[in-house]
KESETI-713773 format. One record per atom (N, C-alpha, C, O, CB): atom name; x, y, z; residue in one letter. Coordinates in Angstrom, 2 decimals, decimal comma, always signed. Glycine has a CB too. Example, Ala and Ser with C-alpha at 12.3 -4.5 7.8 and 13.67 -1.06 7.14 Angstrom:
+------+---------+---------+---------+------+
! timi !       u !       v !       w ! voza !
+------+---------+---------+---------+------+
!    N !  +13,19 !   -5,69 !   +7,80 !    A !
!   CA !  +12,30 !   -4,50 !   +7,80 !    A !
!    C !  +13,20 !   -3,30 !   +7,80 !    A !
!    O !  +14,24 !   -3,32 !   +8,46 !    A !
!   CB !  +11,31 !   -4,47 !   +9,05 !    A !
!    N !  +12,85 !   -2,25 !   +7,08 !    S !
!   CA !  +13,67 !   -1,06 !   +7,14 !    S !
!    C !  +12,90 !   +0,03 !   +7,87 !    S !
!    O !  +13,41 !   +1,14 !   +8,04 !    S !
!   CB !  +14,08 !   -0,60 !   +5,72 !    S !
+------+---------+---------+---------+------+
***
This chain:
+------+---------+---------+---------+------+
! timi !       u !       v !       w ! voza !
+------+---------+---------+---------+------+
!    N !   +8,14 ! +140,13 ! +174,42 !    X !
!   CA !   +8,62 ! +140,09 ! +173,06 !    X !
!    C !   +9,12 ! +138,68 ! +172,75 !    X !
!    O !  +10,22 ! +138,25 ! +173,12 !    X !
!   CB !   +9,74 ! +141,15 ! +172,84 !    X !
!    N !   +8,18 ! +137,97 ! +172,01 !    X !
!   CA !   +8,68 ! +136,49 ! +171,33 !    X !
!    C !   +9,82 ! +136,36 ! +170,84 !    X !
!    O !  +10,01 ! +137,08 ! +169,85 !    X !
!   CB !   +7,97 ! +136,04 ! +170,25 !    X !
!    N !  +11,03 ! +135,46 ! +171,27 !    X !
!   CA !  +12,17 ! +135,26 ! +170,62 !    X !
!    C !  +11,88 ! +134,61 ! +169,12 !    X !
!    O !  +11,03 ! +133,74 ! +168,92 !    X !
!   CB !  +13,04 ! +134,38 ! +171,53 !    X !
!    N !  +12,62 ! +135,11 ! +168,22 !    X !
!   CA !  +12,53 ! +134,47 ! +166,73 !    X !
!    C !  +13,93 ! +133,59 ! +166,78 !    X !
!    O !  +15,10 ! +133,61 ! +167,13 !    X !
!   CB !  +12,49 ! +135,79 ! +165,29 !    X !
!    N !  +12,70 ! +132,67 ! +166,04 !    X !
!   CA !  +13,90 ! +131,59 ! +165,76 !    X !
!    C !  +14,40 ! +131,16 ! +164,31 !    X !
!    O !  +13,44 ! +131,07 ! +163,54 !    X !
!   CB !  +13,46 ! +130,27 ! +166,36 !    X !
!    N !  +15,11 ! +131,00 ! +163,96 !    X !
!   CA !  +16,03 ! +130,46 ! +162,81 !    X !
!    C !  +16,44 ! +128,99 ! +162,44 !    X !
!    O !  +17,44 ! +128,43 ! +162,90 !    X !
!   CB !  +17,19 ! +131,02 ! +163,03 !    X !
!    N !  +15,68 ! +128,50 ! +161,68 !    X !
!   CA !  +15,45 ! +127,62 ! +160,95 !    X !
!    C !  +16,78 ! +126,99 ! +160,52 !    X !
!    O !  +16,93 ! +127,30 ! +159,34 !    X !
!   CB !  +14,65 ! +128,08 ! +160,00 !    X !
!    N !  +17,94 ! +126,15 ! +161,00 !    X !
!   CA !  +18,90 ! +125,73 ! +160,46 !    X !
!    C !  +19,29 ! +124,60 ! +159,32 !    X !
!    O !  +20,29 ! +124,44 ! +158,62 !    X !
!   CB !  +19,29 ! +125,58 ! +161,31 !    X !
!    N !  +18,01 ! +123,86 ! +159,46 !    X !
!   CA !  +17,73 ! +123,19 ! +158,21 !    X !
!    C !  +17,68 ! +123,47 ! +157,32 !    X !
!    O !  +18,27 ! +122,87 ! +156,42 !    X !
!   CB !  +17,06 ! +122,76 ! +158,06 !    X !
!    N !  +16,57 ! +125,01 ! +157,04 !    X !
!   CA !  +16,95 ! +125,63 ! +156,28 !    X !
!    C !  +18,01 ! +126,50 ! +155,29 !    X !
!    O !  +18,09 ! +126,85 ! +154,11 !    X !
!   CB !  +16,56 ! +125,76 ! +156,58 !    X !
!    N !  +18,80 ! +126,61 ! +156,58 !    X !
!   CA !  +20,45 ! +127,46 ! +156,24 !    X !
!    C !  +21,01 ! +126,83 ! +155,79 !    X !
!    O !  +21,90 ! +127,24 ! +155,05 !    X !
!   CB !  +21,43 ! +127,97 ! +157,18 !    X !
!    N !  +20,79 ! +125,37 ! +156,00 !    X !
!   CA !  +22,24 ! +124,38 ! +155,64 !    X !
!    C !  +21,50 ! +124,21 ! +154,11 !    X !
!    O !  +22,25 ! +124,40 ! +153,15 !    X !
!   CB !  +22,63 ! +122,45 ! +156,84 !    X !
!    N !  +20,14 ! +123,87 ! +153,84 !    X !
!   CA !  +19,55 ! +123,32 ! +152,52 !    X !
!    C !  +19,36 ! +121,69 ! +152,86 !    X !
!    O !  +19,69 ! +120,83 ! +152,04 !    X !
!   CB !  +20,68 ! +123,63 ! +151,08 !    X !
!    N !  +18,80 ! +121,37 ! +154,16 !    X !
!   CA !  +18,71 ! +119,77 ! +153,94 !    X !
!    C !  +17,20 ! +119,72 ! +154,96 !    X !
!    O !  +16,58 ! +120,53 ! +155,63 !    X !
!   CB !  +20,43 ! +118,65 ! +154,67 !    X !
!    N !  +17,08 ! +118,37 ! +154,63 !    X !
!   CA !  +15,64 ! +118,40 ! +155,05 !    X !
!    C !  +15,73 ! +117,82 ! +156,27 !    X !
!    O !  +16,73 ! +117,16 ! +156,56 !    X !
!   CB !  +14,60 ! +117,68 ! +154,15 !    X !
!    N !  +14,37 ! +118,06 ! +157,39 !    X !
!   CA !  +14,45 ! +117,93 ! +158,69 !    X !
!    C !  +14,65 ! +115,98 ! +159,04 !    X !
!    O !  +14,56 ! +115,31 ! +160,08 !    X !
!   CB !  +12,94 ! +118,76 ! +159,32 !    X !
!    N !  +14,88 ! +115,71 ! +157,96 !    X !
!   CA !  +14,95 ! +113,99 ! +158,54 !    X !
!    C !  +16,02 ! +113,80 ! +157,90 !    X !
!    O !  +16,04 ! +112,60 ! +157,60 !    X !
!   CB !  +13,71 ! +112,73 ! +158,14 !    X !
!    N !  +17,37 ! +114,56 ! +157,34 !    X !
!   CA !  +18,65 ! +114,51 ! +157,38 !    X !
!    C !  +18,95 ! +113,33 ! +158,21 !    X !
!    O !  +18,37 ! +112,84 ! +159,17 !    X !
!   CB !  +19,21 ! +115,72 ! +157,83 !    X !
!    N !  +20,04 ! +113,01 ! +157,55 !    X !
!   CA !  +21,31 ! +112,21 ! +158,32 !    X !
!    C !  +22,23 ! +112,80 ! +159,10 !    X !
!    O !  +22,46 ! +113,81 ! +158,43 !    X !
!   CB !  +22,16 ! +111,60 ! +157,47 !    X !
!    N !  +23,13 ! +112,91 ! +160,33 !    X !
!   CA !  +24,00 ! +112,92 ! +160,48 !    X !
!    C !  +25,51 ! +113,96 ! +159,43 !    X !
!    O !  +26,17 ! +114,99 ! +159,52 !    X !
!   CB !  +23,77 ! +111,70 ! +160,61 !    X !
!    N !  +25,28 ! +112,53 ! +158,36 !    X !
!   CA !  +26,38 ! +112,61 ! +157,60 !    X !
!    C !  +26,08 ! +114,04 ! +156,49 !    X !
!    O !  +26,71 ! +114,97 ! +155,98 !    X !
!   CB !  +26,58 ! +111,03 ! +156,83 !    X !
!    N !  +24,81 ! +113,53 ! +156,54 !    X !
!   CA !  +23,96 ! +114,76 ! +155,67 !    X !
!    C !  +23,96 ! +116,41 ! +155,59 !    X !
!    O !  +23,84 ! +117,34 ! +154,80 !    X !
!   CB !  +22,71 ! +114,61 ! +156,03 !    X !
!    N !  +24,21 ! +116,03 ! +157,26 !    X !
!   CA !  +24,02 ! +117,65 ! +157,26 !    X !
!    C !  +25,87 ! +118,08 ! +157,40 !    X !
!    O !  +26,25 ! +119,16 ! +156,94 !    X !
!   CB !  +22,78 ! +118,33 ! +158,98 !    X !
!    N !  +26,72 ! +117,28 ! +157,97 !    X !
!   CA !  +27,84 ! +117,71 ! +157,78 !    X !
!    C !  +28,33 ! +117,82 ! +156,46 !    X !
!    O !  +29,06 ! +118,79 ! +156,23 !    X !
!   CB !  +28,53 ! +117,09 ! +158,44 !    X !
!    N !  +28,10 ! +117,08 ! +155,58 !    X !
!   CA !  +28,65 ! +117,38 ! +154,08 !    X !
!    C !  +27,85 ! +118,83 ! +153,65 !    X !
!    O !  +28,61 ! +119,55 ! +153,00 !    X !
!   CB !  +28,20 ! +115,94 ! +152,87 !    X !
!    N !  +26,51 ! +119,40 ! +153,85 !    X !
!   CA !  +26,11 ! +120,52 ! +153,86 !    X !
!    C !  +26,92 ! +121,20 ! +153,62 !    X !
!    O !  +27,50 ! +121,59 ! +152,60 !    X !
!   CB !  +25,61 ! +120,84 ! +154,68 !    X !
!    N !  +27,01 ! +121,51 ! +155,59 !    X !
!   CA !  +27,99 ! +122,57 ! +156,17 !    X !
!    C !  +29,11 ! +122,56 ! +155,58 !    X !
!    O !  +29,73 ! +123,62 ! +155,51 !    X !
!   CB !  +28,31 ! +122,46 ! +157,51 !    X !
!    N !  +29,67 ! +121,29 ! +154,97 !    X !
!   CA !  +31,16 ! +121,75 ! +154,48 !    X !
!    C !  +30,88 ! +122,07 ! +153,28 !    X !
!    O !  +31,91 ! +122,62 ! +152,88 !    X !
!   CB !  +32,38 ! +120,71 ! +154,51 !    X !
!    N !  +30,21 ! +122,07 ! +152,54 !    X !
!   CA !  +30,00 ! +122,84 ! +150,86 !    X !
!    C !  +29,77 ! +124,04 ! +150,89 !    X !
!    O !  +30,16 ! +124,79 ! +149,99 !    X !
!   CB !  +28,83 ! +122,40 ! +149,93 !    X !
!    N !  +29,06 ! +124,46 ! +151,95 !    X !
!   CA !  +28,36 ! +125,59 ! +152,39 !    X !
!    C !  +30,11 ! +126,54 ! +152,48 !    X !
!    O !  +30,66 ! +127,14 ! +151,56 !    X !
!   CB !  +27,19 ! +125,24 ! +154,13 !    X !
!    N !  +30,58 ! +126,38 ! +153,83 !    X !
!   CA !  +31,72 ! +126,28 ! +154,35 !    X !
!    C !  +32,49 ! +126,90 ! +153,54 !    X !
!    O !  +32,81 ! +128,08 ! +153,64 !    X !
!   CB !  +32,09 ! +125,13 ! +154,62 !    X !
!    N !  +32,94 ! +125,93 ! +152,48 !    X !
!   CA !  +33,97 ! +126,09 ! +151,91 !    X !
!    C !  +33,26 ! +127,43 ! +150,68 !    X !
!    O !  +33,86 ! +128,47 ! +150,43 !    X !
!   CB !  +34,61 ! +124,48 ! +151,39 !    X !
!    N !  +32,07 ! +127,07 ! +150,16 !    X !
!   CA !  +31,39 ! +128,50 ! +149,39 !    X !
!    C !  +31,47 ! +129,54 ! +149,71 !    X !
!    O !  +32,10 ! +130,28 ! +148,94 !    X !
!   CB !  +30,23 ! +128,66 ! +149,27 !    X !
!    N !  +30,96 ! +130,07 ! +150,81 !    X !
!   CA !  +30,97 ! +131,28 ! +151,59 !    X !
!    C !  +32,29 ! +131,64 ! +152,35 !    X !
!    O !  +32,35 ! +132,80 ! +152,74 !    X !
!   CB !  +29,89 ! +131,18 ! +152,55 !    X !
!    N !  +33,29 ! +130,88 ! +152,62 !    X !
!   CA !  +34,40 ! +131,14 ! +153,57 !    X !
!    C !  +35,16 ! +132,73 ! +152,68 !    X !
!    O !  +35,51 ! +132,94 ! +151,52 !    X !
!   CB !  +35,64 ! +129,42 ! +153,68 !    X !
!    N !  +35,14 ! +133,75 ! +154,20 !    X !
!   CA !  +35,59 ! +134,99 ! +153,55 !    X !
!    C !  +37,37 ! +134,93 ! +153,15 !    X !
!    O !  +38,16 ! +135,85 ! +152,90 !    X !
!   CB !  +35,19 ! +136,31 ! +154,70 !    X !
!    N !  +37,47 ! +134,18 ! +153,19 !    X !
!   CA !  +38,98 ! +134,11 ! +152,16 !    X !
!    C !  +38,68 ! +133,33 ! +150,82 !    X !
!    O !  +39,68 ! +133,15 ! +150,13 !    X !
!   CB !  +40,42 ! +133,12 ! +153,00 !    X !
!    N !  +37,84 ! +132,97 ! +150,47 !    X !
!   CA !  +37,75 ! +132,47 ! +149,24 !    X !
!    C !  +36,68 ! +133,52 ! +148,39 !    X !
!    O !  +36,78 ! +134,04 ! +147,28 !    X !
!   CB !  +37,29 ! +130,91 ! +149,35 !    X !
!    N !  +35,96 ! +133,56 ! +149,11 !    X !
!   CA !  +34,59 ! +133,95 ! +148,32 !    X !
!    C !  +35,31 ! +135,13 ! +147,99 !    X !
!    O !  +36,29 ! +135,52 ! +148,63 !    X !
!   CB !  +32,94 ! +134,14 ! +149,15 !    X !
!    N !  +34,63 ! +135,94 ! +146,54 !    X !
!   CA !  +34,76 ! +136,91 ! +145,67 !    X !
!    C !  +34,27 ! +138,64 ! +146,68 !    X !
!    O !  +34,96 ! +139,66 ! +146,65 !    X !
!   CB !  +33,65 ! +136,36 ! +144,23 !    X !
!    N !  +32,72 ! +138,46 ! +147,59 !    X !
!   CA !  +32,11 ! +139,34 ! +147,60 !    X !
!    C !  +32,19 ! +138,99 ! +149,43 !    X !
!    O !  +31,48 ! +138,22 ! +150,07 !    X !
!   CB !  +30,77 ! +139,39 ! +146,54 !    X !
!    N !  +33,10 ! +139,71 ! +149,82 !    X !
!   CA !  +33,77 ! +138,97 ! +151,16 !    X !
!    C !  +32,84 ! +139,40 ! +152,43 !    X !
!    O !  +32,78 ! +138,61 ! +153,37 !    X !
!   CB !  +35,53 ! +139,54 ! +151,47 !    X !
!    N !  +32,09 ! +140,67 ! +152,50 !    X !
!   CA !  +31,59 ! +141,35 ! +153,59 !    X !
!    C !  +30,08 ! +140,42 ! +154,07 !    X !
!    O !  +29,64 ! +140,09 ! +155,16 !    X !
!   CB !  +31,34 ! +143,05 ! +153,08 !    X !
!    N !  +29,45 ! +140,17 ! +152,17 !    X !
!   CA !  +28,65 ! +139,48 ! +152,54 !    X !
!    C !  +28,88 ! +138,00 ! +152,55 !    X !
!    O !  +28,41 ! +137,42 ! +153,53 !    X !
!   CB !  +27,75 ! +139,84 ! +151,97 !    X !
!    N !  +29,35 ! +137,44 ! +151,87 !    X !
!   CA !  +30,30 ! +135,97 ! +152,43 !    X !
!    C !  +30,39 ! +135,68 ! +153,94 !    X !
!    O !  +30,01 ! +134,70 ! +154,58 !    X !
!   CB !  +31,99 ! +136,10 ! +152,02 !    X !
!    N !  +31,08 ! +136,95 ! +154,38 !    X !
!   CA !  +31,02 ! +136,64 ! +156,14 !    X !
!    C !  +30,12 ! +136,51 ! +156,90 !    X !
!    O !  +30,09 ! +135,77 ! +157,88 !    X !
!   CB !  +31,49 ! +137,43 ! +156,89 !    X !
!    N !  +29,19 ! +137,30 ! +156,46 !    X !
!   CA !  +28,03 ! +137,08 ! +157,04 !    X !
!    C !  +27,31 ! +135,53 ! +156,93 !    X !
!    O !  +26,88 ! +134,87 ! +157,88 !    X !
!   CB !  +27,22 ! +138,11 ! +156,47 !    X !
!    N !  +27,30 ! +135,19 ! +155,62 !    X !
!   CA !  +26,78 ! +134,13 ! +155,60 !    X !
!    C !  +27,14 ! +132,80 ! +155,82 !    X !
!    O !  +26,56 ! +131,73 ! +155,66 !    X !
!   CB !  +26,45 ! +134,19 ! +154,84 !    X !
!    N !  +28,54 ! +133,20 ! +156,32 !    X !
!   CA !  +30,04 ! +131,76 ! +157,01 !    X !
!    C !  +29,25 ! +131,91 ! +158,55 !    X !
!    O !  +29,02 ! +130,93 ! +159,25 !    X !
!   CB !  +32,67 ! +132,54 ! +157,09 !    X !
!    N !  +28,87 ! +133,33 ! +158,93 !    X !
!   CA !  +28,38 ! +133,31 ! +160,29 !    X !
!    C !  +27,34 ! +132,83 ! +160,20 !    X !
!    O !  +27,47 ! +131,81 ! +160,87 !    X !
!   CB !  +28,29 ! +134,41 ! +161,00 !    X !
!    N !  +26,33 ! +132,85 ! +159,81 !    X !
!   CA !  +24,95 ! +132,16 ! +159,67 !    X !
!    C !  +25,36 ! +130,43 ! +159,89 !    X !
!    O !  +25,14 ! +129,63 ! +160,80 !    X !
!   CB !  +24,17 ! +132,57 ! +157,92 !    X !
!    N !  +26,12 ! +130,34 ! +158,47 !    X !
!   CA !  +26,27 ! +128,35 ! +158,64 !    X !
!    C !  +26,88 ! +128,53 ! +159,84 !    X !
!    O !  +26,21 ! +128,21 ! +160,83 !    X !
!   CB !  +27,43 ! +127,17 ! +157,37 !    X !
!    N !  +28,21 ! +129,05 ! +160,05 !    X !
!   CA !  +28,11 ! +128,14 ! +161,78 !    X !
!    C !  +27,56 ! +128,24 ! +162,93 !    X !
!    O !  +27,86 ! +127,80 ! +164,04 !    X !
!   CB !  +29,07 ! +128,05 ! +162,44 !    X !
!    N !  +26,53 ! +129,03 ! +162,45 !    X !
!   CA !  +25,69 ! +129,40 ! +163,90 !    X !
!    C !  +24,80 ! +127,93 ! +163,86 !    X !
!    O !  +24,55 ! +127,32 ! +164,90 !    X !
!   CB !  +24,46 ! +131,18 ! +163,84 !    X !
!    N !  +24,38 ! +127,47 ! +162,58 !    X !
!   CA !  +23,56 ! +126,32 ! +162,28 !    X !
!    C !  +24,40 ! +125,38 ! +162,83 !    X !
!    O !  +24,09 ! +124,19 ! +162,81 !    X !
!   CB !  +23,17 ! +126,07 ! +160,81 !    X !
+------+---------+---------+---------+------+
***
């Protein structure tokens, strides 16, 4: 059974020849969007705080 893999470039929204700096400003927009103490719709928010930092 082939492991599937997950595309983190994708998760974050930046392209595979990113910077550095690039992809951390991402993650922190991302971050701060989805974080389940802010966000409105929290169950799925969490999920998707877990996704970015899995990236």
């Amino acid at each position: 059974m082939p492991a599937q893999f997950k595309d983190y470039y994708t998760t974050l929204g930046v392209s595979r020849d990113a910077t550095p700096d690039d992809i951390k400003k991402a993650f922190r927009k991302l971050a701060r969007q989805y974080h389940p103490d802010t966000a409105k719709d929290k169950k799925s928010a969490e999920e998707k705080f877990k996704e970015i930092n899995e990236a």
